[in-house]
C-alpha positions as CSV (number, residue, x, y, z in Angstrom):
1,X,-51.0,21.8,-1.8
2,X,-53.1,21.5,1.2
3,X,-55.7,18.8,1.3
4,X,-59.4,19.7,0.5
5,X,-61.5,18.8,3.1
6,X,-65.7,19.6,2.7
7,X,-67.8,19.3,5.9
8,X,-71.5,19.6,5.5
9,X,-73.4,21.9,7.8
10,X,-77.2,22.3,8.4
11,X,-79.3,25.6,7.9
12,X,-82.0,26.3,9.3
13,X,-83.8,25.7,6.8
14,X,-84.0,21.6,6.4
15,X,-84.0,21.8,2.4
16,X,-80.5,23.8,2.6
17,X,-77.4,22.5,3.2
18,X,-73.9,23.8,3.3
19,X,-71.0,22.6,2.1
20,X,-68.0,24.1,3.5
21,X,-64.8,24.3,2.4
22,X,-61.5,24.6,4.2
23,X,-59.7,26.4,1.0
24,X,-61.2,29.7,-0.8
25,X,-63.3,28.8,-3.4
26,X,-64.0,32.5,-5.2
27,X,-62.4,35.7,-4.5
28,X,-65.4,38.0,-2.4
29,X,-68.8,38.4,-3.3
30,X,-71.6,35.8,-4.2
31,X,-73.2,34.1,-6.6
32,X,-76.5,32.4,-6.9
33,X,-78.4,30.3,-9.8
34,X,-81.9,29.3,-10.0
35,X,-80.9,26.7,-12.8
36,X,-78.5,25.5,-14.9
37,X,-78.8,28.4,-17.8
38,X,-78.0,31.2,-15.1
39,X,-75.1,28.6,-14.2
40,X,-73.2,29.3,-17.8
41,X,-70.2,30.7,-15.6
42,X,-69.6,27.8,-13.8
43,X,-69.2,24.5,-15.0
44,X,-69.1,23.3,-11.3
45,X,-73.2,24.8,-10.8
46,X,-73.9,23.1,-14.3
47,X,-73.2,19.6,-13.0
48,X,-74.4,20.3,-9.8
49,X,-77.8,21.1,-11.2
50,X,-77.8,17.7,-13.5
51,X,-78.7,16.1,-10.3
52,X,-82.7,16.3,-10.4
53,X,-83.0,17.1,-6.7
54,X,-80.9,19.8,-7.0
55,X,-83.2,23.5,-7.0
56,X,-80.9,26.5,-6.4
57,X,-77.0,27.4,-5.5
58,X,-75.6,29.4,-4.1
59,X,-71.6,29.9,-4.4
60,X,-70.1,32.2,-2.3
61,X,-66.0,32.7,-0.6
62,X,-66.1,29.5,1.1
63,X,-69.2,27.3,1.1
64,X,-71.6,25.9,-1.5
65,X,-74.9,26.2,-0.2
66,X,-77.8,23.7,-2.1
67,X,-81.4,23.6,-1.9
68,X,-83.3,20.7,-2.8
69,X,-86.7,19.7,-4.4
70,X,-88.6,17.4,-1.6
71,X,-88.2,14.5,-3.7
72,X,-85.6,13.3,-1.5
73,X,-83.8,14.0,1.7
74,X,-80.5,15.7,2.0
75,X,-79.6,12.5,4.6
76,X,-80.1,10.3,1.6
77,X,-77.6,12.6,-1.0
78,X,-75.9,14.3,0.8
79,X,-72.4,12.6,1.0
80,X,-72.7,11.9,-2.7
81,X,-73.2,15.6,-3.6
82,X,-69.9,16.2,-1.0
83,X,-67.9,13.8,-3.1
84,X,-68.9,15.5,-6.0
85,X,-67.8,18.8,-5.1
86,X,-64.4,17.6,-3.8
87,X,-63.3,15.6,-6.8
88,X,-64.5,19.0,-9.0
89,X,-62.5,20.9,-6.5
90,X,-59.5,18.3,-6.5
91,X,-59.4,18.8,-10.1
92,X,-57.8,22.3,-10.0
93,X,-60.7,23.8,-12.5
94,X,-62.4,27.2,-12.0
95,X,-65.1,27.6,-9.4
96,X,-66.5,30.6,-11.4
97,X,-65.2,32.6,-14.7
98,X,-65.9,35.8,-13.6
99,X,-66.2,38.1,-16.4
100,X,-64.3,41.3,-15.5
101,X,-65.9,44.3,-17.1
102,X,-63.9,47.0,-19.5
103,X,-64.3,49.7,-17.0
104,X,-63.1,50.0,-13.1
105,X,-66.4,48.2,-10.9
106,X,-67.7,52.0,-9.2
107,X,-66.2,51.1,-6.2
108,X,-67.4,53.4,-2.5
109,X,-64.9,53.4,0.5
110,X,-66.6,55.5,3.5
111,X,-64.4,56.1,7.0
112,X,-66.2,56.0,10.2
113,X,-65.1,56.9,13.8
114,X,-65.8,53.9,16.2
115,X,-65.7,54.1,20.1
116,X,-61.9,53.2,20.2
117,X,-60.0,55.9,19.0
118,X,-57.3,53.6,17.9
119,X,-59.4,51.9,15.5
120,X,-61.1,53.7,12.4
121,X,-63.6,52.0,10.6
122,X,-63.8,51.6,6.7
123,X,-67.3,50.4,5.2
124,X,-67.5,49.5,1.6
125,X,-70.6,48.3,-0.8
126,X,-68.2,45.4,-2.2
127,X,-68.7,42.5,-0.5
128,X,-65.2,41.5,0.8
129,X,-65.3,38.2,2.2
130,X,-67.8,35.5,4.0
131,X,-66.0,34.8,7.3
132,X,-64.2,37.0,9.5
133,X,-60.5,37.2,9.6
134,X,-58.0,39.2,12.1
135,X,-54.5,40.0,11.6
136,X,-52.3,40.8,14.5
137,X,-49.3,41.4,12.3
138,X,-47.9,41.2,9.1
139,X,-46.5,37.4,9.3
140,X,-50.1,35.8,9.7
141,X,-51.5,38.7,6.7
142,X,-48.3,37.1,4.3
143,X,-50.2,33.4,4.9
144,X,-53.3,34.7,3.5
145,X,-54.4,37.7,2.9
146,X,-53.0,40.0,-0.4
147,X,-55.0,43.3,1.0
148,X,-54.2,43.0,4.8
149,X,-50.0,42.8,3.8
150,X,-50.2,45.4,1.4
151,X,-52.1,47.7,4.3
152,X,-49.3,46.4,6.4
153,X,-46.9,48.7,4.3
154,X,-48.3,51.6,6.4
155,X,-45.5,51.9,9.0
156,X,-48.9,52.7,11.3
157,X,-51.4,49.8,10.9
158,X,-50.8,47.5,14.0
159,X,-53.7,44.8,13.5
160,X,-56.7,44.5,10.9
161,X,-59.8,42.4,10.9
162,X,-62.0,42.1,8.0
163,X,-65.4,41.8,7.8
164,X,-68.3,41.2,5.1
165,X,-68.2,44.9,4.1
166,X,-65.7,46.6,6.0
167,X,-62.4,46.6,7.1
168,X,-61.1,47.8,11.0
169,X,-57.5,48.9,11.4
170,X,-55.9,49.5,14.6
171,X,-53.0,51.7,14.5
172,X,-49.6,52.5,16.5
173,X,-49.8,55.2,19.2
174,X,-47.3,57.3,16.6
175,X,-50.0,59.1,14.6
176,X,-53.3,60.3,14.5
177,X,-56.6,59.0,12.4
178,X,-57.1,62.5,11.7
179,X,-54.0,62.5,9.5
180,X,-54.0,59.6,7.8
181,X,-57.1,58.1,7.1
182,X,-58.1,59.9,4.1
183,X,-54.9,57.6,2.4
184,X,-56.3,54.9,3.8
185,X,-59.7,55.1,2.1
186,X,-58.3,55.7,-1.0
187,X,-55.4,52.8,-1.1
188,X,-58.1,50.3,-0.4
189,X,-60.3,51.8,-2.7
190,X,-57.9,51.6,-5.4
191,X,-57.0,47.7,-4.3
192,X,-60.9,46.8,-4.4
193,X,-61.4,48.6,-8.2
194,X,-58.5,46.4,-9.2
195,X,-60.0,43.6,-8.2
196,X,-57.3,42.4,-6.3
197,X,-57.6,39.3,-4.2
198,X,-58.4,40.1,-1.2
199,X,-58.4,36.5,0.8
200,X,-55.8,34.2,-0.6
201,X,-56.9,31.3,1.8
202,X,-58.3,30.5,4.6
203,X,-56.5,30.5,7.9
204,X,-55.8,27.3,9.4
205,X,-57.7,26.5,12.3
206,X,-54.4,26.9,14.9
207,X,-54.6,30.5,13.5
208,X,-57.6,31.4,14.5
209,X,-58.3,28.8,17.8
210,X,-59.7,31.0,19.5
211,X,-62.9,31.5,17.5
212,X,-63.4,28.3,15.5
213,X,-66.4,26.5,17.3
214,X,-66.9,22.7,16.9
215,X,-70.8,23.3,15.6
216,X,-71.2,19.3,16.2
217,X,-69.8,19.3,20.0
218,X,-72.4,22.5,21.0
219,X,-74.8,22.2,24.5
220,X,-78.1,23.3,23.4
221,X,-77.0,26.7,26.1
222,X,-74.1,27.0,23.5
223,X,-76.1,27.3,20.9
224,X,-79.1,29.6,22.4
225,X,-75.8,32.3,23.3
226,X,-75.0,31.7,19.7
227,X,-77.7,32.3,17.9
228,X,-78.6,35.4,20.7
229,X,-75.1,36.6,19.9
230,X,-75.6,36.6,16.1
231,X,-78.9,38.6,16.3
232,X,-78.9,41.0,18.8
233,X,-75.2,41.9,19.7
234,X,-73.1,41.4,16.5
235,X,-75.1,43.8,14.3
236,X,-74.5,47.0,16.5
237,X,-70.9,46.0,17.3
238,X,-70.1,45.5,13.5
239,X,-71.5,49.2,13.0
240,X,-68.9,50.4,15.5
241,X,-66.5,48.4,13.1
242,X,-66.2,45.3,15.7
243,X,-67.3,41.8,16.2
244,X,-67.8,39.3,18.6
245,X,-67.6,35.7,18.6
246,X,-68.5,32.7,21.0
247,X,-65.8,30.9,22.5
248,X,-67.3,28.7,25.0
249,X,-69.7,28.2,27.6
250,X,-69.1,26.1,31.0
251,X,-71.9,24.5,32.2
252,X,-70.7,24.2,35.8
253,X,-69.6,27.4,36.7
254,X,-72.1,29.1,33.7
255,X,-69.3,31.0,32.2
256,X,-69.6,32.4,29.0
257,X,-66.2,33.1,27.4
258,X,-66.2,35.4,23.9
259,X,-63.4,36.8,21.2
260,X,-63.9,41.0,20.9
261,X,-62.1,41.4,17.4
262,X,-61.6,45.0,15.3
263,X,-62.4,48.0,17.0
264,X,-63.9,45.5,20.3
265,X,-60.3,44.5,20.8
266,X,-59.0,46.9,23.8
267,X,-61.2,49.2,23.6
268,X,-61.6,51.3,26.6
269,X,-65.6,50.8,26.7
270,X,-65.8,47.2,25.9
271,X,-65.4,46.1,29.2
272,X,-68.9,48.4,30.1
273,X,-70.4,46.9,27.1
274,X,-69.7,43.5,28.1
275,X,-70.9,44.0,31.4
276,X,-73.7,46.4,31.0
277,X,-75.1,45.3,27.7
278,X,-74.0,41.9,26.7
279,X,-74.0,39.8,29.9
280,X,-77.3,41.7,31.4
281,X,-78.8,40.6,27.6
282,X,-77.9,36.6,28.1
283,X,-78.6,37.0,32.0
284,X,-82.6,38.1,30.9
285,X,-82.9,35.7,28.0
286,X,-81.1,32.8,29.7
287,X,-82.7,33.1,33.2
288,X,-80.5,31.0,35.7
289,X,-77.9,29.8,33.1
290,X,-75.2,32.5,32.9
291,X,-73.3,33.8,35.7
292,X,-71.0,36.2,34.3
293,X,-69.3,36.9,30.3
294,X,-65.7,37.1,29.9
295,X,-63.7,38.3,26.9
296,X,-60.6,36.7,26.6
297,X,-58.4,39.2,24.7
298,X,-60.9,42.2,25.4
């Protein structure tokens, strides 16, 4: 069994915290509770709330986010509350006992066209997981992911990358989108009224080196691209079914380097977008501090 590690991550908002986990703690959606009555399902929240600084929680795929009341300071309780959560998490008991209802959860898969025609698009209202994952093949879907194998059965699907609410295939050269997507939609709707797990675990950081970011190592430039990335460009890319994530930035030559995942990765109009849009975007909010953006697998 794989070691649980928790790392503790600031919000922008200095009376929440996060505390991340390196394994999966519920399988997609949320959950939040305002006290420790709303907290019946989790024995977990319950404890958590029997510390009198603690105000609301918030458990979601793979982080516990807490606020606290100002009667303290999270640099004062912090590393306690971290404990806390690990031995709980050590012990092997249930995160959340999720009540599964008598009838099939009214489940809506919807298939949308994105600006690579090998890549279709398919948006649900289920929330599917809390951090982005891309499969390139079957072999690194079998090491984590139930719904990205079994949508690996489709002798067509070449890579998938999941998202919050929707999922991006990329299929072979062999068929067209027109004639198969319809199947699509309704195997993974099916899968999702199930409620089968969708994330098993999370991938190991080698998996996925290109996109995990060292938060504690960032240049305050890093962190500007960041945080201009995450509200201006990854919204409209994730409604073309895409995403895109910082890499790096180098300081000397004032290269930014970024992932293009789902229906970013190879499509024929990325490279404009990352030209014309994205870099011409940093270049006017970061006057003098970005030369040029490169995708590395774009």
């Amino acid at each position: 069994m794989e070691t649980i590690k928790i790392n503790i991550e600031q919000t922008t908002n200095e009376t929440i915290i996060k505390f991340v986990s390196n394994q999966i703690l519920i399988n997609g959606g949320s959950y939040e509770f305002n006290n420790v009555d709303e907290a019946k399902n989790s024995v977990l929240a319950q404890q958590l709330f029997y510390l009198p600084f603690v105000k609301k929680i918030f458990i979601t795929a793979n982080f516990i986010a807490i606020q606290r009341f100002d009667i303290v300071e999270w640099s004062d309780v912090q590393e306690e509350v971290k404990e806390q959560i690990k031995n709980y998490l050590q012990s092997g008991e249930t995160i959340i006992k999720e009540e599964r209802a008598s009838k099939k959860e009214a489940i809506e898969v919807y298939a949308e066209v994105t600006p690579n025609p090998a890549v279709m698009k398919f948006g649900t209202n289920k929330a599917l997981t809390q951090t982005d994952v891309e499969f390139k093949n079957i072999d690194e879907a079998s090491k984590s992911s139930p719904l990205a194998q079994a949508l690996y059965n489709f002798p067509f699907v070449k890579e998938i990358f999941i998202s919050e609410n929707y999922i991006s295939i990329t299929k072979f050269d062999m068929v067209e989108w027109n004639d198969i997507y319809q199947e699509v939609r309704t195997f993974i709707r099916a899968y999702l009224q199930e409620g089968k797990t969708i994330i098993a675990e999370l991938l190991k950081a080698e998996a996925q080196n290109s996109t995990v970011i060292v938060q504690e190592n960032l240049s305050e430039t890093s962190e500007k691209i960041i945080s201009i990335l995450d509200e201006y460009i990854k919204p409209a890319v994730a409604s073309d079914g895409g995403n895109i994530a910082f890499q790096s930035y180098d300081e000397e030559s004032k290269q930014v380097k970024v992932v293009l995942q789902g229906a970013c990765s190879g499509c024929p109009s990325s490279t404009i977008t990352l030209k014309n849009g994205i870099e011409t975007m940093l270049k006017e909010m970061l006057p003098n501090q970005i030369n040029e953006v490169v995708a590395i697998n774009g």
